[in-house]
N, C-alpha and C positions, 0 to 999 in steps of 0.2 A: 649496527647489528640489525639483521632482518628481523621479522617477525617471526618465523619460526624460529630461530634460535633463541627469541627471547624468549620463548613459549617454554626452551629448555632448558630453561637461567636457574636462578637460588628461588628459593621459596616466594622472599621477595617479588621475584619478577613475575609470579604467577597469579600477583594478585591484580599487574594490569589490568587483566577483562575487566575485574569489576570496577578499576576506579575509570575506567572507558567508558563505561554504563554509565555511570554518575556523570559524568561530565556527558556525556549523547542525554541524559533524561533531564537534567536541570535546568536548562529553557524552558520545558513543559510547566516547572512549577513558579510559582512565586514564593512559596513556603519553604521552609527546610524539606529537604531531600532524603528519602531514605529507602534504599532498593528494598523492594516488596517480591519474595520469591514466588512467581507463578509456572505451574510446569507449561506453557505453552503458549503459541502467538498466532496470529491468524493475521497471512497477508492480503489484501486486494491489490485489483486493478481500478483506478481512476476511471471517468468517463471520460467522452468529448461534450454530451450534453451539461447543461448547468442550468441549477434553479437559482436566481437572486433576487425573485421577485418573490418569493414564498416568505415571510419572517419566521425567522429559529422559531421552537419552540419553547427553547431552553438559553439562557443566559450563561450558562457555562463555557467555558471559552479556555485554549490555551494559545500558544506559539510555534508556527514551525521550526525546527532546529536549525535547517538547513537557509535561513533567509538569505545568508550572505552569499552562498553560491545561488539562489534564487536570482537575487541580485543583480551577479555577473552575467548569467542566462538571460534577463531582459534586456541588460545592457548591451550586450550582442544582438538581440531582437531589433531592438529600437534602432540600427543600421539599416534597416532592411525596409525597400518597400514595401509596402501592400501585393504588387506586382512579384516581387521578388518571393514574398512567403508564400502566397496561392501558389507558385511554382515548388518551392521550398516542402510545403506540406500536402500537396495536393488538393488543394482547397479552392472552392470559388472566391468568383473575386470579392462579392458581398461580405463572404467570409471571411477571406484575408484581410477585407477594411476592418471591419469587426474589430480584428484580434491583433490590428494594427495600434486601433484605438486603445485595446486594453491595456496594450505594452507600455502605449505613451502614457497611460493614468496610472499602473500600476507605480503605487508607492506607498513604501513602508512609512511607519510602525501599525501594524494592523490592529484592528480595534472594530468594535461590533459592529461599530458608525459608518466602516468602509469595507468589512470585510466576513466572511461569516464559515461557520464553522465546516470542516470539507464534507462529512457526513449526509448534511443536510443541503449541501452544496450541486454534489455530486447527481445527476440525475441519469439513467437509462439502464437496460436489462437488469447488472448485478443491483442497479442502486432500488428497483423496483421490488426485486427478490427481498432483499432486506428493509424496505420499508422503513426506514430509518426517523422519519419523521413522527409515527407512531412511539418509538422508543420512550420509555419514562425517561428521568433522571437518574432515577437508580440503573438502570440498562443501559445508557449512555456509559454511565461511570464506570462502570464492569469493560463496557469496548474501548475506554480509553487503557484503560491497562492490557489489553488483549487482540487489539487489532490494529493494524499497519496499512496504510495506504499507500501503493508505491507511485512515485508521479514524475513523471519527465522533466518539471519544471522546480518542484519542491523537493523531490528526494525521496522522503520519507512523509508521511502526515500522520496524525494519531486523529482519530476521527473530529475531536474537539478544537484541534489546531484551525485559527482562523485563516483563510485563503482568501487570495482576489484574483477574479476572474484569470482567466487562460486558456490555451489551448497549446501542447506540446505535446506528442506523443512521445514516447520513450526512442521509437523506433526510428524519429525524423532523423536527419545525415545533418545535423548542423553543425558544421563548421565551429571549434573556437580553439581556446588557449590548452587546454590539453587534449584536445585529438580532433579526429574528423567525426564525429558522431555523437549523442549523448551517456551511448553508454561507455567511452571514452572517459569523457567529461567525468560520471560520476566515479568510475574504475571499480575500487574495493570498497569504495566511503559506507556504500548502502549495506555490503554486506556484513562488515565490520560493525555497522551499527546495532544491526538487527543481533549481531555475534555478540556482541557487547551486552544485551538485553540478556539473550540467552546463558550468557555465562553464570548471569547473577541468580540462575533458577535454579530450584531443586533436581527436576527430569526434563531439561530443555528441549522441544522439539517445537518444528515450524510445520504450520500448515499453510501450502499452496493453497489458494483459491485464486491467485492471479493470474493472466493469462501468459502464453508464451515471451510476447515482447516485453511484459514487464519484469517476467521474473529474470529474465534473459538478463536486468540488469543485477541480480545478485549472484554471482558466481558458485556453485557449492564448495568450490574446495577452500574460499575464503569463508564459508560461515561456519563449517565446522563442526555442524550439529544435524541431528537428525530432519531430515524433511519428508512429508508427506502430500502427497500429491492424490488429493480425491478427483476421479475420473466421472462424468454424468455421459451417458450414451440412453438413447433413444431406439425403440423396436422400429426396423425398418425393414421392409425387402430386401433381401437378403444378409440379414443380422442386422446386430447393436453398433450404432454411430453415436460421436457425439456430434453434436446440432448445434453451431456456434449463440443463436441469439438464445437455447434452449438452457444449455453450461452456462451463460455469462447469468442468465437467471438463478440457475439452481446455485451457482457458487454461493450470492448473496443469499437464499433462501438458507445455505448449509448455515452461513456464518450469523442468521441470525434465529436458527437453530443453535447456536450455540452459547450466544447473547441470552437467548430468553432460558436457557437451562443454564447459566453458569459454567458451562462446559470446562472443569481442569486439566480433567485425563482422554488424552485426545481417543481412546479405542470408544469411548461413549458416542463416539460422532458418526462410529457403523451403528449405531440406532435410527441414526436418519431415513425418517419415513414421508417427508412431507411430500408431496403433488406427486403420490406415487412412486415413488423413487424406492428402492433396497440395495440393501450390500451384497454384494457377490463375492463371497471370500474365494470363491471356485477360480473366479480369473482376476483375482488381484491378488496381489506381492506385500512384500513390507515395506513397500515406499508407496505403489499405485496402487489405491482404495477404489474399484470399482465400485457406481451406481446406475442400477438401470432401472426403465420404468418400460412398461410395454403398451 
């Protein structure tokens, strides 16, 4: 039976989403498990840059869900010259040694000793916007329940989930065992899972803050819940653009806007005022949340 027919099953069947959630969240913990209703989720985009010379500042630590297909994703890697990636991803060749070597050292079971948290991991425009290494503990803990890292290599990240080194964009054409591409690879997984979180909420809705290639890899007619997509455009000769390295900032500034206020109810987030920015209800919708600054 598909998915939507089970969707249209006995009572019974309706309470799959949630026990889908429990099983997508229980790697996170080592404790007993128990769905915690939040109305909302906040996605990013990963970086290419990485900091692992910086030490956490915090000792808190989880697990990505997705290791075993992580797994399969190196393992495919690890076929591959240096010569063949720098073609593969576009990258120099420096680079491609690089991220040769990572593939060859990455190995699980992750642990603070070889691995570190992606939040703090993450470095460039969104990861600058949110500052994340300022975060308390107590504001860490808030974005581990509330925000979503989407990653080509990992799937999914919860800011606290420990990671080693990488570089995979979502968008690269790699070749494997379920299709020609990544977003192949992961198909429905990511949005099911995020759909799985969602289910177990009071008012579920997602906010976009990632960018095209990444969200590209969650489908909307597989998550099934509301999305929100905030829009950042800049004053320019001849009107309001968005400004690629401008948006990848302000995304992280939005979400840590919404970190440092506990953000539940996502219409709070047209309060966003920081580096100039406001809402423009005039030219935005009930999905695209215009902001501009002049």
């Amino acid at each position: 039976m598909g998915e939507r027919a089970a969707r249209r099953g006995t009572a019974g069947r309706r309470d799959a989403p949630r026990v889908a959630a429990a099983a997508y969240l229980a790697p996170f913990f080592s404790f007993a498990f128990t769905i915690i209703a939040e109305p909302m989720l906040i996605v990013l985009s990963p970086a290419k840059s990485l900091d692992f010379e910086t030490p956490p500042h915090t000792r808190s630590h989880s697990q990505p869900a997705f290791l075993d297909q992580a797994s399969q994703l190196v393992a495919r890697l690890r076929t591959m010259s240096p010569a063949q990636l720098a073609s593969l991803m576009s990258i120099s060749d420096p680079l491609a040694a690089l991220n040769a070597a990572r593939y060859a050292q990455w190995q699980p079971p992750f642990s603070p000793a070889n691995a570190k948290q992606a939040v703090l991991a993450f470095n460039g425009d969104v990861y600058d916007g949110l500052e994340a290494r300022s975060l308390s503990d107590r504001q860490l803990a808030w974005a581990q329940d509330h925000l979503r890292i989407l990653s080509g290599l990992y799937g999914i990240l919860r800011p606290l989930d420990l990671m080693q080194a990488y570089r995979l964009e979502m968008g690269t054409r790699l070749a494997n065992k379920r299709g020609r591409n990544l977003y192949e690879f992961w198909g429905e997984r990511l949005a099911q899972a995020l759909a799985a979180e969602l289910d177990a909420q009071r008012t579920p809705v997602l906010v976009n803050l990632a960018s095209e290639e990444y969200f590209k890899s969650v489908p909307p007619a597989s998550l099934r819940h509301r999305i929100i997509q905030p829009v950042f455009q800049e004053q320019r000769p001849g009107g309001y653009k968005v400004i690629s390295f401008a948006a990848k900032r302000a995304r992280g500034r939005m979400a840590r806007f919404a970190i440092e206020g506990r953000i539940a109810d996502p219409l709070r987030l047209q309060q966003f005022d920081w580096d100039g920015y406001r809402y423009e209800p005039a030219v935005s919708d009930d999905t695209h949340w215009v902001f501009r600054r002049d």
